[in-house]
C-alpha positions in Angstrom: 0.0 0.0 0.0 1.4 3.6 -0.6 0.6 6.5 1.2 -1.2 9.6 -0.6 0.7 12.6 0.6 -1.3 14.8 -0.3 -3.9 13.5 1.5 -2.3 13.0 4.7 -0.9 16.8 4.2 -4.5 17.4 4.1 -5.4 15.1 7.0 -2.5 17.4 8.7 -3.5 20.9 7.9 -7.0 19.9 9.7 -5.1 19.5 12.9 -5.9 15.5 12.8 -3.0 13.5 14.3 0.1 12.6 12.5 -0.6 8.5 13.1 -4.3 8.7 12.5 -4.0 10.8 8.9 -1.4 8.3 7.7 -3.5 5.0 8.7 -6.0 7.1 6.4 -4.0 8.6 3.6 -3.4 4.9 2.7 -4.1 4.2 -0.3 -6.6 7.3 -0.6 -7.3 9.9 -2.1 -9.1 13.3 -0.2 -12.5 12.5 -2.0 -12.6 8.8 -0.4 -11.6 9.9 2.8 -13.7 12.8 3.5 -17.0 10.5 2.8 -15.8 8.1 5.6 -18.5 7.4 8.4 -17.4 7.2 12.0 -17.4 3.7 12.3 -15.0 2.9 9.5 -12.6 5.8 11.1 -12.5 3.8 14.0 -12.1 0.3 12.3 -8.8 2.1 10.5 -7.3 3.9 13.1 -7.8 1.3 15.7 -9.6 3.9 18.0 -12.3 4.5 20.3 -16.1 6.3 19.0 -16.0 9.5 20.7 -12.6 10.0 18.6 -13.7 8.8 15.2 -16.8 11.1 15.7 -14.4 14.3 16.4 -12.0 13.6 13.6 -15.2 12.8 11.4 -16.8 15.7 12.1 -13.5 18.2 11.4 -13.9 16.4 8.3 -17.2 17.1 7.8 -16.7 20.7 8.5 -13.9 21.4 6.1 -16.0 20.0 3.6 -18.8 22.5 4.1 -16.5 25.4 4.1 -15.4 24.7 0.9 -18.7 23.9 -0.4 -19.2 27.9 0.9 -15.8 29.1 -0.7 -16.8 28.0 -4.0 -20.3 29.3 -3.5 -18.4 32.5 -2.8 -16.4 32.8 -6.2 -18.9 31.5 -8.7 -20.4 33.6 -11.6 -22.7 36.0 -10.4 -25.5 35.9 -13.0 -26.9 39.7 -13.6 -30.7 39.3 -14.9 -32.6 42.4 -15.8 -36.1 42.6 -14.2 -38.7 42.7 -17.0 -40.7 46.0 -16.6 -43.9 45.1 -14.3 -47.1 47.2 -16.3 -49.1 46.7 -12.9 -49.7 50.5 -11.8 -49.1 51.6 -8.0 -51.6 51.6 -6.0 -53.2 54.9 -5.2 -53.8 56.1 -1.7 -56.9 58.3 -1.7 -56.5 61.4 1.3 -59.6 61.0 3.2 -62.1 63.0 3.0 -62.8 65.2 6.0 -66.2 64.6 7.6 -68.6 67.6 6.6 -71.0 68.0 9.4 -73.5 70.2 7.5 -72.9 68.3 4.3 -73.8 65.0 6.0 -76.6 66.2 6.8 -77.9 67.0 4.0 -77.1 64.6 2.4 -79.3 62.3 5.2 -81.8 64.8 4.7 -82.2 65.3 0.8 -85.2 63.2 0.5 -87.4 65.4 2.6 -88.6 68.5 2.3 -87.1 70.3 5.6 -88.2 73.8 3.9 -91.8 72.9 4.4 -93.9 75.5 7.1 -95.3 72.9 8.5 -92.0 70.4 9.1 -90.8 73.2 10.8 -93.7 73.9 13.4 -93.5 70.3 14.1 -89.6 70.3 14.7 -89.9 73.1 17.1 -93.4 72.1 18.7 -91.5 68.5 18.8 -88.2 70.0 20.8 -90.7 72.2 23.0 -92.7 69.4 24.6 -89.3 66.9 25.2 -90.8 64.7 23.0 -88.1 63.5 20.4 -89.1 62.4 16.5 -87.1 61.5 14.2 -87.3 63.5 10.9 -88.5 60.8 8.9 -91.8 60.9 11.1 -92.1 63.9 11.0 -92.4 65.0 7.1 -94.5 61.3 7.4 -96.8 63.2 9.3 -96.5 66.6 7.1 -97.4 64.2 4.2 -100.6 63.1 6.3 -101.6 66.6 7.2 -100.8 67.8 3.4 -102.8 65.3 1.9 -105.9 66.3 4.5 -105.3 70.1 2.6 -105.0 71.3 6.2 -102.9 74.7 5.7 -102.2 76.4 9.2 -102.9 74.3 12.7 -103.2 76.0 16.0 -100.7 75.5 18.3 -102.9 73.4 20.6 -104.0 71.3 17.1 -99.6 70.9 16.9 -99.5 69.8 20.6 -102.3 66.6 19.9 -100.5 65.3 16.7 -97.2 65.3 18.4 -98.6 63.4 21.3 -100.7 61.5 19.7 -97.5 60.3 17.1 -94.9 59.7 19.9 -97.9 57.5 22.0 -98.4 55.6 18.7 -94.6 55.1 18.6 -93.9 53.8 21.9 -97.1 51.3 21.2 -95.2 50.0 17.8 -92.1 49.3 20.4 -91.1 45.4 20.2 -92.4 44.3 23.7 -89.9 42.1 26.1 -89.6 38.3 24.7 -90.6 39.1 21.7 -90.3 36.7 18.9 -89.0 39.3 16.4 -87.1 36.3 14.3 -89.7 34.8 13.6 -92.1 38.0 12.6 -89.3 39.0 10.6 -89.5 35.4 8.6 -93.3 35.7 8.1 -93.5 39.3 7.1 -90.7 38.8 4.2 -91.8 35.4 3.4 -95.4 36.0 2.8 -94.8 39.2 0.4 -92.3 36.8 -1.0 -94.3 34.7 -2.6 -96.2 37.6 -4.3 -93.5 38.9 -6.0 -93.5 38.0 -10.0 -90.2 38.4 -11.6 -90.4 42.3 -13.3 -87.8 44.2 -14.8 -87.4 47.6 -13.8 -85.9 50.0 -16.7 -84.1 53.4 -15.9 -86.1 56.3 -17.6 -84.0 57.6 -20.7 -81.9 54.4 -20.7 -83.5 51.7 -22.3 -80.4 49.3 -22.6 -79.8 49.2 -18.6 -82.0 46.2 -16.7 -81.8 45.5 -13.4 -82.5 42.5 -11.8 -85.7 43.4 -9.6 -88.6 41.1 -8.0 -87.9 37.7 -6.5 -83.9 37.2 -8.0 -83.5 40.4 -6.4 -84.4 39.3 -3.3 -82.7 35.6 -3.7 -79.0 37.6 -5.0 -78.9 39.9 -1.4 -80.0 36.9 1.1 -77.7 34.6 -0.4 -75.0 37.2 -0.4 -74.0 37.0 -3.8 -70.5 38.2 -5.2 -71.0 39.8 -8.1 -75.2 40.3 -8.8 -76.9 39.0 -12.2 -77.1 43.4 -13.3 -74.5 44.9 -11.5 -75.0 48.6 -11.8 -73.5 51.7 -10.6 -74.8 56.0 -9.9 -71.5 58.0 -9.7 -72.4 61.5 -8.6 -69.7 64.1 -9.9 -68.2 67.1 -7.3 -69.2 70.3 -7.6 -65.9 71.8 -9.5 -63.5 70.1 -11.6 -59.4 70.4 -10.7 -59.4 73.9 -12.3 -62.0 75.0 -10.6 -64.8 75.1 -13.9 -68.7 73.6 -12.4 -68.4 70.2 -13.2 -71.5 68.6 -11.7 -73.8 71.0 -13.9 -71.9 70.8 -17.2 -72.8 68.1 -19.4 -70.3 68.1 -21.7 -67.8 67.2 -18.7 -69.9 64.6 -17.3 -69.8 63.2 -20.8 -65.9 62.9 -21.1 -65.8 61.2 -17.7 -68.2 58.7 -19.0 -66.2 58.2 -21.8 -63.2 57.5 -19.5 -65.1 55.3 -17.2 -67.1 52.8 -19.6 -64.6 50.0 -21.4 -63.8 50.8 -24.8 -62.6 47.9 -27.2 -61.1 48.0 -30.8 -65.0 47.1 -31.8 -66.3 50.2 -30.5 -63.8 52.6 -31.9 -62.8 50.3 -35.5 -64.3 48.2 -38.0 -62.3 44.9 -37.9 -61.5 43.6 -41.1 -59.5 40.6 -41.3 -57.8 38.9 -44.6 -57.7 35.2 -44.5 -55.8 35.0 -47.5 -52.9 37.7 -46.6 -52.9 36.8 -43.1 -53.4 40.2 -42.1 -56.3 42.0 -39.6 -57.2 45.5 -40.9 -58.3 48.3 -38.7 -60.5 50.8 -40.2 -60.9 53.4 -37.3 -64.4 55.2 -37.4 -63.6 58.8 -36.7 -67.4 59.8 -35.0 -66.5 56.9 -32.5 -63.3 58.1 -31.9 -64.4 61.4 -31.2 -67.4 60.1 -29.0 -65.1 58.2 -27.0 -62.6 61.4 -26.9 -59.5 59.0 -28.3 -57.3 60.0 -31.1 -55.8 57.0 -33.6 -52.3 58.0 -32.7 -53.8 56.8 -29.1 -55.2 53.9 -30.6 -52.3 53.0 -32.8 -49.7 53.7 -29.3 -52.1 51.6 -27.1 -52.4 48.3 -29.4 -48.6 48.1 -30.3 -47.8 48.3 -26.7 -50.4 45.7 -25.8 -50.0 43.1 -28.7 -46.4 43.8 -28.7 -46.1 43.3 -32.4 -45.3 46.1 -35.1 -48.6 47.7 -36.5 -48.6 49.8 -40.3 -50.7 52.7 -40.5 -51.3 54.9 -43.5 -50.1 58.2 -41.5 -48.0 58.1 -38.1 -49.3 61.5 -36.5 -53.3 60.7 -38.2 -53.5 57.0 -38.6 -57.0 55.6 -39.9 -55.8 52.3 -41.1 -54.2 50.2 -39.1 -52.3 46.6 -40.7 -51.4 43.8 -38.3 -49.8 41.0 -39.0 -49.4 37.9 -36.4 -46.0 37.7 -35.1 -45.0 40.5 -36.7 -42.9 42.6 -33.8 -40.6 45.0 -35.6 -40.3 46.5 -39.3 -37.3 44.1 -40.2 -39.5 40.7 -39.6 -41.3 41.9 -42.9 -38.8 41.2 -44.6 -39.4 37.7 -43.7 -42.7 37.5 -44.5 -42.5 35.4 -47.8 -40.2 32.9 -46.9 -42.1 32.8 -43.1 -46.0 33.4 -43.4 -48.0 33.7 -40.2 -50.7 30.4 -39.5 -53.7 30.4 -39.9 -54.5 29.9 -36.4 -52.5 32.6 -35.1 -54.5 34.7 -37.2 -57.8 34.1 -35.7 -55.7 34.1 -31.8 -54.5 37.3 -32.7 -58.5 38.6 -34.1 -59.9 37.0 -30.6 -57.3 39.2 -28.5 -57.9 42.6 -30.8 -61.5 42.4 -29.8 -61.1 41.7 -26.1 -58.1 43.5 -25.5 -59.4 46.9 -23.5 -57.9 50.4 -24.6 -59.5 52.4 -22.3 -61.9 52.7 -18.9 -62.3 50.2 -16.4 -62.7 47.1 -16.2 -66.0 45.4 -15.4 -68.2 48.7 -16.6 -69.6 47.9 -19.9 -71.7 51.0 -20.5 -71.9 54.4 -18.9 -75.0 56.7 -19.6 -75.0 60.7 -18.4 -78.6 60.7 -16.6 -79.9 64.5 -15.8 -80.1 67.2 -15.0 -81.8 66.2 -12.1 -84.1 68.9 -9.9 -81.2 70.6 -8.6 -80.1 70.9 -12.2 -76.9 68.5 -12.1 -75.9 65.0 -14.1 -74.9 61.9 -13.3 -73.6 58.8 -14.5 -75.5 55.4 -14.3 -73.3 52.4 -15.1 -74.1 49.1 -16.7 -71.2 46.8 -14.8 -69.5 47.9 -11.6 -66.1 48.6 -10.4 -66.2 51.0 -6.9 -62.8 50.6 -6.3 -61.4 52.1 -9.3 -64.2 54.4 -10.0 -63.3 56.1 -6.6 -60.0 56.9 -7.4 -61.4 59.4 -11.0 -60.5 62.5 -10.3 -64.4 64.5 -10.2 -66.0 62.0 -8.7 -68.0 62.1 -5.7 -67.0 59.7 -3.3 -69.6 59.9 -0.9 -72.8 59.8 -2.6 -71.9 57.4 -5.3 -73.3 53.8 -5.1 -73.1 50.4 -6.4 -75.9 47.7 -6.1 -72.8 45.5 -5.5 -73.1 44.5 -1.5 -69.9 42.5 -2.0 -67.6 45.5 -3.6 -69.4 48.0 -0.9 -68.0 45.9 2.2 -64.5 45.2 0.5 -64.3 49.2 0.0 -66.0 50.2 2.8 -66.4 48.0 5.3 -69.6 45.9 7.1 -71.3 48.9 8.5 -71.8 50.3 4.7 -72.5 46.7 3.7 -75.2 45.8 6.1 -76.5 49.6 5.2 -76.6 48.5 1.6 -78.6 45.3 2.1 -81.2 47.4 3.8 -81.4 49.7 1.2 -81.6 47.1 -2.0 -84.0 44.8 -0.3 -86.3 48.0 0.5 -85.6 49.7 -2.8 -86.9 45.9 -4.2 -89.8 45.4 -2.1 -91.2 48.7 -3.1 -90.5 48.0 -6.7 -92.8 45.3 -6.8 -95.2 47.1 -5.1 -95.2 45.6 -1.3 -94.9 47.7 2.0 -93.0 45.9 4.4 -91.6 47.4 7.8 -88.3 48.3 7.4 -87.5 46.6 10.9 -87.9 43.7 9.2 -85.4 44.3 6.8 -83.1 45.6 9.5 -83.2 42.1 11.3 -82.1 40.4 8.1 -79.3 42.9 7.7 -78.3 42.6 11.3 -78.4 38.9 11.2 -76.0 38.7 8.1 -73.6 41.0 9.1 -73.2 40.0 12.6 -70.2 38.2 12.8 -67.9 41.1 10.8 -68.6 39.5 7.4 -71.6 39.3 4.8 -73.0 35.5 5.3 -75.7 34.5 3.6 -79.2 33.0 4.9 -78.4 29.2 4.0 -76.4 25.9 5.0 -73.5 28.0 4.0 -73.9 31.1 6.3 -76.1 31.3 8.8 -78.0 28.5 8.8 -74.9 26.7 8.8 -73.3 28.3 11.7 -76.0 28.2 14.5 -74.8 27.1 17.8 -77.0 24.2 18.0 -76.7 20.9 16.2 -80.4 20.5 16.0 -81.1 23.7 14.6 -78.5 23.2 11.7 -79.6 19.6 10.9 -83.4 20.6 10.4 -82.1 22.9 7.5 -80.0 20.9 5.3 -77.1 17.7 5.5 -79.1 16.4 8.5 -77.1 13.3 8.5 -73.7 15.4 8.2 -74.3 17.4 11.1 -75.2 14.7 13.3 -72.6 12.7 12.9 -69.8 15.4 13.3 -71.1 16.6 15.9 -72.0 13.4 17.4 -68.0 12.6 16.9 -66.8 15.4 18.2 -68.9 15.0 21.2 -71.1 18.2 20.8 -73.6 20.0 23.0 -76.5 21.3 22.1 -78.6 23.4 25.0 -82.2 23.1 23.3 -81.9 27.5 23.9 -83.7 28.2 20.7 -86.7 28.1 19.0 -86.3 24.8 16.1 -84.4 22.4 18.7 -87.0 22.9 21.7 -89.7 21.9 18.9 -87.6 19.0 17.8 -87.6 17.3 20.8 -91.3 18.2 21.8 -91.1 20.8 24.6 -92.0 24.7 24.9 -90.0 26.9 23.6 -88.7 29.7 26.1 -90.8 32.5 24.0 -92.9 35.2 23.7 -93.8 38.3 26.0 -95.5 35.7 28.6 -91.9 34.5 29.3 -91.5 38.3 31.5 -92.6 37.2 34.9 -94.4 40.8 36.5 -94.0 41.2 40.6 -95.2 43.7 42.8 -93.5 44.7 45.6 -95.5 47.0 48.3 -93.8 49.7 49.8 -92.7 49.6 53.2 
């Protein structure tokens, strides 16, 4: 056997013993010693474990520092990022809160100017007795429709009384089984409802889903709704200080900004099988309509497709020539030899048409509605898009609205949310012609928006989610959610209304659950 000095040098350098790195040097080289387990280093050197494990493991760490070393003083690769086109996302200041504005704005849909509604305010605030505005122009609406002009301050007095005794009376007593009131005066009206469509006046190509889907979409908290629809209300003056809100022609371009435009809307599409080419024929009074110039048009598609597109005039184009793969002026030369397929072709014709040039996305259509009674315009949308539409510079923030419950919580939260459900189940129930209290309606909202999030009435939300097992089963997956919970050793208190009849006993209900006692004064 001959000893590999190199490797016992090695062995050496390590600070391993003079005897031990020759017994290993023999007859090998670094690479079969260094991948040497503990057990043969003692078998070679003829020593103990606890040694063979040191020298293995100075060994082991040499190895690892090269491994680090080498690491160290490789290449270093340079790759260029490739330009992200995903914008920043903009932080809106917020908006300070207008005491005088809010109130107006809670107040705009009654008529606070009216004699009367003021003698009742002040007659109201004079006797201690407080009502809330809405009941009061109820009442002025009442008295109005009696043609009673001028009351008597004593005639003021009895109506105010008389309306704050009727109020306490239409209080929800102790006990009270409001869930269940709540389920019968929605569910009977319910089944009354046909399935209308409501039209905007002036637009005839916006529906919105109204009636019975209407209803179905909020309580099972849809995420998008079958006719999503937007009002954005404009501010008063533009960023140079010109009346926006009043001025059509402004309202108009930010329409035109808002609603999606696509090659269709703006070009008549053209595409020649036989030349594998797609021809744009831009059609200036659309252009114009949707304030775009072809130079715009011409900038926005090359950057999109990413190929090289012909015009018949750089500054003016109003022909534009694509051809598929295509991405600079020197592939032409190609062409002959190289022809585009005819399936890239009609790939390329698919992704002309879809491909968005300008507004947002998700708004299909947006209509200038107005002016309005207080002489101003606004936009109604077919789509919706809160988010975005917020951040347009002129637009109104705190009066515009989406029939979108889903957008309105991710925006602004579950107060707005469980505002919004109120509002669109209301606005739908008096649609199709049905007066139900809006105290219902609250309930519902309160119920789906208890727990921080919009849930929805069903085995999936609510229903789903009710503290007893009994309760859950009679809905849906009876079986399922016995047998979990019957694994998981469950308890169910029989508390609530649907478990108590279950199992046949009465339920702890209604105002005769309040037990009254007297108790004589000493």
């Amino acid at each position: 056997m001959v000893v590999k000095s190199a490797t016992k040098k090695k062995l050496m350098d390590l600070g391993i013993e003079e005897e031990y790195a020759h017994k290993l040097a023999d007859d090998r080289k670094w690479d079969d010693v260094k991948v040497l387990t503990p057990l043969q280093i003692g078998q070679i050197c003829g020593i103990d474990s606890g040694t063979s494990q040191k020298i293995h493991h100075v060994m082991a760490s040499s190895t690892k520092s090269a491994r680090a070393a080498a690491a160290r003083t490789e290449k270093t690769v340079v790759r260029r990022r490739t330009l992200s086109r995903r914008r920043k996302k903009t932080l809106l200041p917020i908006q300070e809160y207008d005491v005088e504005n809010s109130k107006k704005l809670l107040l705009r849909d009654l008529d606070v100017e009216d004699p009367l509604f003021i003698q009742l305010s002040a007659k109201s605030n004079e006797l201690g007795l407080y009502l809330t505005p809405q009941v009061i122009n109820t009442l002025v609406e009442g008295i109005n429709s009696r043609g009673d002009k001028k009351l008597s301050d004593k005639k003021l007095e009895s109506i105010i009384k008389s309306a704050y005794n009727h109020l306490l009376k239409a209080r929800v007593d102790p006990h009270e089984a409001v869930g269940i009131t709540t389920a019968q005066s929605l569910g009977e009206p319910g089944t009354q409802m046909t399935m209308r469509t409501f039209h905007y006046a002036g637009v005839a190509t916006v529906n919105v889903t109204q009636g019975l889907p209407r209803i179905i979409e909020i309580v099972d908290a849809r995420k998008v709704p079958n006719t999503p629809t937007m009002n954005i209300y404009l501010e008063e003056f533009n960023s140079k200080g010109k009346p926006l809100r009043t001025n059509e022609k402004l309202a108009r371009e930010l329409a035109a900004g808002i609603e999606t435009t696509t090659a269709t809307d703006i070009a008549a599409i053209d595409v020649e099988v036989t030349q594998r080419y797609i021809n744009l024929q831009l059609i200036p009074s659309n252009l114009k309509l949707k304030n775009m110039t072809g130079a715009e048009v011409l900038d926005k598609l090359s950057r999109a497709l990413r190929l090289y597109i012909q015009s018949d005039n750089e500054d003016r184009p109003k022909v534009l020539k694509i051809i598929p793969g295509i991405s600079k002026a020197e592939d032409l030369t190609n062409l002959a030899t190289d022809p585009p397929t005819y399936t890239a072709l009609l790939q390329l014709e698919d992704k002309i048409k879809k491909l968005r040039l300008k507004g947002l996305p998700g708004i299909s259509r947006a209509n200038v509605q107005g002016p309005n009674k207080d002489g101003e315009y606004y936009i109604s949308t077919i789509g919706s898009n809160l988010t975005k539409v917020s951040e347009f510079a002129g637009v109104d923030r705190s009066r515009t609205y989406t029939n979108n419950i889903s957008e309105i919580y991710d925006y602004l939260g579950i107060e707005a949310a469980r505002q919004a459900i109120i509002n669109e189940a209301y606005d739908t129930m008096a649609g199709a012609g049905l007066d139900v209290d809006i105290r219902h309606l609250i309930m519902v909202a309160d119920v789906m928006s208890s727990e921080g999030e919009i849930r929805a009435i069903g085995r999936h939300g609510v229903s789903g989610t009710k503290h007893s097992i009994l309760a859950r089963s009679a809905f849906e997956v009876t079986v399922t959610h016995l047998l979990k919970a019957g694994i998981i050793g469950e308890r169910d208190d029989l508390s609530g209304v649907t478990e108590n009849i279950i199992v046949g006993q009465p339920v702890a209900l209604g105002t005769g659950s309040v037990e009254l006692f007297y108790v004589p004064e000493n």
